[in-house]
ZADO-1210 file (C-alpha; in nm, 4 decimals, padded with zeros to 6 digits):
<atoms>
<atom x="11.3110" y="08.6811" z="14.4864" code="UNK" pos="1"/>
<atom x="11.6599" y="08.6812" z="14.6167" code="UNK" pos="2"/>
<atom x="11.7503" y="08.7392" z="14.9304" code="UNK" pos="3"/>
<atom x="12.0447" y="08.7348" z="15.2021" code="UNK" pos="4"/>
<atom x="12.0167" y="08.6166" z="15.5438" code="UNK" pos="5"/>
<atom x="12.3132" y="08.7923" z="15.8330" code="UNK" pos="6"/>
<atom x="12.3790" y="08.8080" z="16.1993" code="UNK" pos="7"/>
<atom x="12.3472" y="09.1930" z="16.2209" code="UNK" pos="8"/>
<atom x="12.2041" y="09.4261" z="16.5044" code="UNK" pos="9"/>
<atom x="11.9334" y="09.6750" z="16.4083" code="UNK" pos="10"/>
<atom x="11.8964" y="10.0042" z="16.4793" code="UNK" pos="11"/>
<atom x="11.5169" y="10.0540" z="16.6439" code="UNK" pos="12"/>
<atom x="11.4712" y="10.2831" z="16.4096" code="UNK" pos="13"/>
<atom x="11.5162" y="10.0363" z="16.1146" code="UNK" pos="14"/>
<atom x="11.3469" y="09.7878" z="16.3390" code="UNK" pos="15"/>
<atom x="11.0855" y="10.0074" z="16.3968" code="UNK" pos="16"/>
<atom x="11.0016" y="10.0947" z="15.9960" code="UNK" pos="17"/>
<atom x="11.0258" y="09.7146" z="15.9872" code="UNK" pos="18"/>
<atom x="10.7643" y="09.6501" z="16.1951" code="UNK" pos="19"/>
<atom x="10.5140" y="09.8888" z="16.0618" code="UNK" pos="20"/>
<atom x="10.5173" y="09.6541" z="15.7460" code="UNK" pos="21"/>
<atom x="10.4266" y="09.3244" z="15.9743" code="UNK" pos="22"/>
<atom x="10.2231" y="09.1835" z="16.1489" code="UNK" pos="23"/>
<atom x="10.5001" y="09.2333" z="16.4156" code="UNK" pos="24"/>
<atom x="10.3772" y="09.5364" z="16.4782" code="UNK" pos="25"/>
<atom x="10.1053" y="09.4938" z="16.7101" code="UNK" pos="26"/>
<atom x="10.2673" y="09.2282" z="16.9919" code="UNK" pos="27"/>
<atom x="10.4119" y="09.4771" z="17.1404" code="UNK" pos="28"/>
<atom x="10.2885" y="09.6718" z="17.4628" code="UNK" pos="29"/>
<atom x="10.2472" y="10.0760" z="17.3940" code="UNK" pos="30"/>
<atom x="10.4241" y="10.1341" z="17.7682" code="UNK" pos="31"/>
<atom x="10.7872" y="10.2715" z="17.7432" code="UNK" pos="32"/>
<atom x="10.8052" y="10.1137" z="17.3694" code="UNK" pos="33"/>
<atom x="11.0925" y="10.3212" z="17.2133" code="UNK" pos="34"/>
<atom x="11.3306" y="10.2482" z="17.5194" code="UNK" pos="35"/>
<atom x="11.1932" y="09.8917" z="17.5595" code="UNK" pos="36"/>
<atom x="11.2818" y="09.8037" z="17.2050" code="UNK" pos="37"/>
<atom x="11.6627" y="09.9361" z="17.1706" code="UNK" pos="38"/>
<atom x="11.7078" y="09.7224" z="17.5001" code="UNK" pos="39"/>
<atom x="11.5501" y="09.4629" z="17.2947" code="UNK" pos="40"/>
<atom x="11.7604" y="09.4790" z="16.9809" code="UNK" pos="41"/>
<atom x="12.0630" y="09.5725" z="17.1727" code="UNK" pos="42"/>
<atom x="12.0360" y="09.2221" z="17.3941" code="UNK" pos="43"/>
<atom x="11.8892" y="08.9691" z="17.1762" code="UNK" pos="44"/>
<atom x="12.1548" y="08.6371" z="17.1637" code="UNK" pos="45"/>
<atom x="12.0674" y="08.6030" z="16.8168" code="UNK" pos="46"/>
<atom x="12.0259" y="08.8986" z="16.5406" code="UNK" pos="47"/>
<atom x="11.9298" y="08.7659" z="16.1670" code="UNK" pos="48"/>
<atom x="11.8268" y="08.9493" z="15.8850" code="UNK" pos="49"/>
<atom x="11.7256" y="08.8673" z="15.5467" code="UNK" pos="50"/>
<atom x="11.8018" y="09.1723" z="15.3083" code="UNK" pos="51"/>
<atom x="11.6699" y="09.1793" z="14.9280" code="UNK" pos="52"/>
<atom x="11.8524" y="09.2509" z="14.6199" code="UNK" pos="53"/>
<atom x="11.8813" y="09.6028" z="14.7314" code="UNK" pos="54"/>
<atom x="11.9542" y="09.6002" z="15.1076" code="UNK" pos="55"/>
<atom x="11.6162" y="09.6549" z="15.2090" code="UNK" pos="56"/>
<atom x="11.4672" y="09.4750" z="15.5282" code="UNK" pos="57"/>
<atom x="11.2402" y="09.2292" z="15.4320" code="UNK" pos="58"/>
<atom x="11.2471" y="08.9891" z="15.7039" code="UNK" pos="59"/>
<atom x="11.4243" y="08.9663" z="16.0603" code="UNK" pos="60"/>
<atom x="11.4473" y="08.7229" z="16.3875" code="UNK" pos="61"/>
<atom x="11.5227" y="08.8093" z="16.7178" code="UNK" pos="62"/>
<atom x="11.6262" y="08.5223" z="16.9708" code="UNK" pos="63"/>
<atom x="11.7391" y="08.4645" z="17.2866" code="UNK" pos="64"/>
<atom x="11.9578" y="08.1184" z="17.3657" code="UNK" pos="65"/>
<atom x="12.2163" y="07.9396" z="17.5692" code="UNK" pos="66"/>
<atom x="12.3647" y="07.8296" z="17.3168" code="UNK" pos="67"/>
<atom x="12.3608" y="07.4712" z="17.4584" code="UNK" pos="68"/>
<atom x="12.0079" y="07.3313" z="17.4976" code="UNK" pos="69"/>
<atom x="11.7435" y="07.5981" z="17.4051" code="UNK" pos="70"/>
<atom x="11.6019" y="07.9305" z="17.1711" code="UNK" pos="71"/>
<atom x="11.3100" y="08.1532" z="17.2924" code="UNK" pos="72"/>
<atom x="11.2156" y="08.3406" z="16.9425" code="UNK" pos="73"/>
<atom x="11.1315" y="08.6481" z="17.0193" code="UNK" pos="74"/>
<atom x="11.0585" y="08.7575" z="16.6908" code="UNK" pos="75"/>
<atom x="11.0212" y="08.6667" z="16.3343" code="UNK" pos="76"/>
<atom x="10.8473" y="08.8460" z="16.1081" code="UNK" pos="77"/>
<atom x="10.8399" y="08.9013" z="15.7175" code="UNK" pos="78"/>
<atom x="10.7576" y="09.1783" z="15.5056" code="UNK" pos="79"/>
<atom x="10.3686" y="09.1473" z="15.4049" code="UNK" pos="80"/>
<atom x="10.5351" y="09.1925" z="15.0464" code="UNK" pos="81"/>
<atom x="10.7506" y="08.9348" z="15.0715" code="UNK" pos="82"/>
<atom x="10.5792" y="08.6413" z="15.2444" code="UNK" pos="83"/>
<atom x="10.5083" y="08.2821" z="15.1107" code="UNK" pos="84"/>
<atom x="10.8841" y="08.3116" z="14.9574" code="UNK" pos="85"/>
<atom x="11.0062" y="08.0970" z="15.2266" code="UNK" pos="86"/>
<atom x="11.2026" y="08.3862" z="15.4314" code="UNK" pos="87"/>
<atom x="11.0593" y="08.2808" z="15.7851" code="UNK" pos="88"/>
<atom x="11.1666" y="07.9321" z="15.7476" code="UNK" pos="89"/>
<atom x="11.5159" y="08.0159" z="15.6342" code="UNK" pos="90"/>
<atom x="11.5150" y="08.2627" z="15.9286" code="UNK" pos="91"/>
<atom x="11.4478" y="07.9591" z="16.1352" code="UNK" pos="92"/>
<atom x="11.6699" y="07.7686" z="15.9794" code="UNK" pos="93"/>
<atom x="11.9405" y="07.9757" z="16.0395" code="UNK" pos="94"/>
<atom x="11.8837" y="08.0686" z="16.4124" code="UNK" pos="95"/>
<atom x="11.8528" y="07.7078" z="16.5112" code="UNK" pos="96"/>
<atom x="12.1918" y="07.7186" z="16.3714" code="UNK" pos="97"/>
<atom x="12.3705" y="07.8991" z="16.5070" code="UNK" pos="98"/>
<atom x="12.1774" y="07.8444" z="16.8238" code="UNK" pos="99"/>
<atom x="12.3540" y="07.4938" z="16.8254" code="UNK" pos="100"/>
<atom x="12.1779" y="07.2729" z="16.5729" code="UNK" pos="101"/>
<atom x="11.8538" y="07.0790" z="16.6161" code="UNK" pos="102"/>
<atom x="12.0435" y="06.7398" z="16.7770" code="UNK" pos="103"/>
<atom x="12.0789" y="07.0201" z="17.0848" code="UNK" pos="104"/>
<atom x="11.9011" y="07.2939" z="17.0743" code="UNK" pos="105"/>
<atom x="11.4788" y="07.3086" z="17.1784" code="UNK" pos="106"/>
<atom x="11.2855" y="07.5998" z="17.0151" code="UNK" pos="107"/>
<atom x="11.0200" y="07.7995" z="17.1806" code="UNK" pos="108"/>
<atom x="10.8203" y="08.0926" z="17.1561" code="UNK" pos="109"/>
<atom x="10.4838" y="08.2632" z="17.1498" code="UNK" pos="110"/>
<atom x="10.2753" y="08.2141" z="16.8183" code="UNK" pos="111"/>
<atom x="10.0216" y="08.4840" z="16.7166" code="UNK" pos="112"/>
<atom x="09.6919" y="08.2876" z="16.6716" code="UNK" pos="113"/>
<atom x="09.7266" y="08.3835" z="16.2581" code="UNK" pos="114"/>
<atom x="10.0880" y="08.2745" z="16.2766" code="UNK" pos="115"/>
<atom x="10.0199" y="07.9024" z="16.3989" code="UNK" pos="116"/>
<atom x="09.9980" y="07.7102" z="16.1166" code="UNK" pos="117"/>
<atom x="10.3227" y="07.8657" z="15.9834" code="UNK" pos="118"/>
<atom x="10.5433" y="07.6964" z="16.2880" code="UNK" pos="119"/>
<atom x="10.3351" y="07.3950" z="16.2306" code="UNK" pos="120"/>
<atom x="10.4630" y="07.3473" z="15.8806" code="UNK" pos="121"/>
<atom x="10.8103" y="07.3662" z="16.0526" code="UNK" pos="122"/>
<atom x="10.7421" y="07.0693" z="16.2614" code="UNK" pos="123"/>
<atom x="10.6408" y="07.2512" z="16.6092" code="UNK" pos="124"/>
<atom x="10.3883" y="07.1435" z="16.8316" code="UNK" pos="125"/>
<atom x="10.1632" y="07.3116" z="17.0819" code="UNK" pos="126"/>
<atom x="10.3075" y="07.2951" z="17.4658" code="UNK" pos="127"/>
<atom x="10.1414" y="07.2891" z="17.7704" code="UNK" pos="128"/>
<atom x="10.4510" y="07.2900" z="18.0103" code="UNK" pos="129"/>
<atom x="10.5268" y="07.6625" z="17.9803" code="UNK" pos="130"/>
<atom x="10.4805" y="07.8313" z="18.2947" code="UNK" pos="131"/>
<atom x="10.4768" y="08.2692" z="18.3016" code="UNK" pos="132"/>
<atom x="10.5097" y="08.5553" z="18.5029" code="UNK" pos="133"/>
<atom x="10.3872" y="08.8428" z="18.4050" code="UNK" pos="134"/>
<atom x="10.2753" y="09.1663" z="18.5882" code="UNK" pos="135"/>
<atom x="10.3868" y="09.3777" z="18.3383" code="UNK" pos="136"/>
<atom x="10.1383" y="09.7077" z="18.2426" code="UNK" pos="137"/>
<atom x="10.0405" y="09.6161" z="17.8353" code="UNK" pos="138"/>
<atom x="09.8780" y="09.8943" z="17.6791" code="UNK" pos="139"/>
<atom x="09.7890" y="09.7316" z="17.3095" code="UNK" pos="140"/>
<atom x="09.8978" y="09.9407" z="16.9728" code="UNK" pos="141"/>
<atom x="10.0236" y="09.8652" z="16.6642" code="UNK" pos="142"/>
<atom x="10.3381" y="10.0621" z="16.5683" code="UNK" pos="143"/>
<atom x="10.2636" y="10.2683" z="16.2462" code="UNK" pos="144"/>
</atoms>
Protein backbone atom coordinates (compact mmCIF):
# COMPACT_ATOMS: atom_id res chain seq x y z
CA UNK A 1 0.00 0.00 0.00
CA UNK A 2 1.05 3.51 -0.66
CA UNK A 3 0.66 6.08 1.41
CA UNK A 4 1.53 9.90 2.22
CA UNK A 5 2.43 11.23 5.47
CA UNK A 6 1.59 15.61 6.06
CA UNK A 7 1.50 18.16 8.77
CA UNK A 8 -2.25 18.97 8.34
CA UNK A 9 -5.03 19.92 10.97
CA UNK A 10 -8.21 17.84 11.01
CA UNK A 11 -11.47 18.74 11.13
CA UNK A 12 -13.21 16.69 14.32
CA UNK A 13 -15.43 15.62 12.12
CA UNK A 14 -12.83 13.79 9.91
CA UNK A 15 -11.10 13.02 13.15
CA UNK A 16 -14.03 11.77 14.51
CA UNK A 17 -14.97 9.15 11.38
CA UNK A 18 -11.29 8.36 11.96
CA UNK A 19 -11.58 7.22 15.15
CA UNK A 20 -14.58 5.07 14.80
CA UNK A 21 -12.23 2.81 12.61
CA UNK A 22 -9.48 2.51 15.65
CA UNK A 23 -8.85 1.47 18.42
CA UNK A 24 -8.55 5.26 19.17
CA UNK A 25 -11.84 5.35 19.70
CA UNK A 26 -12.39 4.32 23.11
CA UNK A 27 -9.47 6.49 25.20
CA UNK A 28 -11.43 9.07 25.22
CA UNK A 29 -13.79 10.29 28.15
CA UNK A 30 -17.72 10.59 26.96
CA UNK A 31 -17.86 14.17 29.10
CA UNK A 32 -18.01 17.30 26.79
CA UNK A 33 -16.31 15.04 23.88
CA UNK A 34 -17.30 17.01 20.70
CA UNK A 35 -15.98 20.40 22.22
CA UNK A 36 -13.05 18.64 23.97
CA UNK A 37 -11.80 17.22 20.73
CA UNK A 38 -11.83 20.42 18.25
CA UNK A 39 -9.79 22.04 21.23
CA UNK A 40 -7.75 19.02 20.82
CA UNK A 41 -7.12 19.06 17.09
CA UNK A 42 -7.12 22.76 17.00
CA UNK A 43 -3.97 22.88 19.70
CA UNK A 44 -1.95 19.90 19.12
CA UNK A 45 2.04 21.15 18.35
CA UNK A 46 2.22 18.49 15.94
CA UNK A 47 -0.61 17.39 13.23
CA UNK A 48 0.50 14.27 10.84
CA UNK A 49 -1.46 12.37 8.62
CA UNK A 50 -0.87 9.52 6.45
CA UNK A 51 -3.43 9.60 3.45
CA UNK A 52 -3.76 6.50 0.90
CA UNK A 53 -3.74 6.48 -2.75
CA UNK A 54 -7.03 8.18 -2.67
CA UNK A 55 -6.92 10.79 0.13
CA UNK A 56 -8.55 8.76 2.57
CA UNK A 57 -7.44 8.84 6.37
CA UNK A 58 -5.79 5.89 7.19
CA UNK A 59 -3.60 6.82 9.93
CA UNK A 60 -2.96 10.12 12.08
CA UNK A 61 -0.71 11.47 15.21
CA UNK A 62 -1.42 14.08 17.43
CA UNK A 63 1.53 15.57 19.62
CA UNK A 64 2.31 18.04 21.82
CA UNK A 65 6.25 19.38 22.09
CA UNK A 66 8.68 22.12 22.86
CA UNK A 67 10.30 21.68 20.22
CA UNK A 68 13.62 21.53 22.15
CA UNK A 69 13.82 18.56 24.54
CA UNK A 70 10.49 16.59 24.55
CA UNK A 71 6.98 15.00 22.62
CA UNK A 72 3.90 13.86 24.66
CA UNK A 73 1.96 11.67 21.81
CA UNK A 74 -1.25 12.16 22.26
CA UNK A 75 -2.39 10.07 19.64
CA UNK A 76 -1.50 7.62 17.02
CA UNK A 77 -3.66 5.44 15.63
CA UNK A 78 -4.06 3.40 12.27
CA UNK A 79 -6.86 2.28 10.34
CA UNK A 80 -7.76 -1.47 11.51
CA UNK A 81 -7.52 -1.96 7.57
CA UNK A 82 -4.41 -0.72 7.22
CA UNK A 83 -2.23 -1.89 10.13
CA UNK A 84 1.00 -4.07 10.09
CA UNK A 85 1.97 -1.80 6.85
CA UNK A 86 4.28 0.11 8.94
CA UNK A 87 2.08 3.51 9.08
CA UNK A 88 2.49 4.01 12.99
CA UNK A 89 6.15 3.81 12.84
CA UNK A 90 6.50 6.21 9.96
CA UNK A 91 4.05 8.40 11.94
CA UNK A 92 6.63 8.23 14.63
CA UNK A 93 9.20 8.71 12.59
CA UNK A 94 8.07 11.72 11.32
CA UNK A 95 6.86 13.51 14.55
CA UNK A 96 10.15 12.90 16.27
CA UNK A 97 11.17 14.90 13.37
CA UNK A 98 9.97 17.52 13.24
CA UNK A 99 9.76 17.54 16.99
CA UNK A 100 13.64 18.11 16.82
CA UNK A 101 15.27 14.78 16.03
CA UNK A 102 16.07 11.93 18.42
CA UNK A 103 19.82 13.49 19.50
CA UNK A 104 17.16 16.13 21.34
CA UNK A 105 14.00 15.32 21.59
CA UNK A 106 12.49 12.52 24.56
CA UNK A 107 9.18 10.80 23.57
CA UNK A 108 6.38 10.05 25.89
CA UNK A 109 2.98 9.03 26.10
CA UNK A 110 0.30 6.71 27.39
CA UNK A 111 0.24 3.12 25.75
CA UNK A 112 -3.08 1.19 25.62
CA UNK A 113 -2.25 -2.19 27.30
CA UNK A 114 -2.88 -3.91 23.46
CA UNK A 115 -0.71 -1.17 22.02
CA UNK A 116 2.55 -1.97 24.14
CA UNK A 117 4.41 -4.15 22.27
CA UNK A 118 4.02 -1.87 19.20
CA UNK A 119 6.20 1.13 20.99
CA UNK A 120 8.42 -1.59 22.17
CA UNK A 121 9.41 -2.57 18.68
CA UNK A 122 10.27 1.20 18.34
CA UNK A 123 12.78 1.05 21.04
CA UNK A 124 10.60 2.56 24.11
CA UNK A 125 10.74 1.46 27.46
CA UNK A 126 8.34 1.42 30.36
CA UNK A 127 8.80 4.61 32.89
CA UNK A 128 8.21 4.91 36.30
CA UNK A 129 9.09 8.70 36.76
CA UNK A 130 5.81 10.06 35.37
CA UNK A 131 3.94 11.81 37.90
CA UNK A 132 -0.23 12.89 37.09
CA UNK A 133 -2.91 14.95 38.04
CA UNK A 134 -5.99 14.14 37.25
CA UNK A 135 -9.48 15.03 38.70
CA UNK A 136 -11.03 15.09 35.61
CA UNK A 137 -14.91 13.39 35.39
CA UNK A 138 -14.19 10.17 32.64
CA UNK A 139 -17.28 8.71 31.58
CA UNK A 140 -15.88 5.59 29.25
CA UNK A 141 -17.38 5.17 25.45
CA UNK A 142 -16.15 4.32 22.38
CA UNK A 143 -16.98 6.82 19.59
CA UNK A 144 -19.05 4.99 16.84
Amino acid sequence: MTYQITGERLTPEEYIDFLKRTDLGAQYPKERFDARIGRLLENASISLTARDGEGRLIGALLGLTDFAYWLYVTDLGVDRACQRQGIGRALMRAALDRAGGEKDIAVYLVANENAVPFYEKLGMERSGDVMQYNHVEWTQFTVR
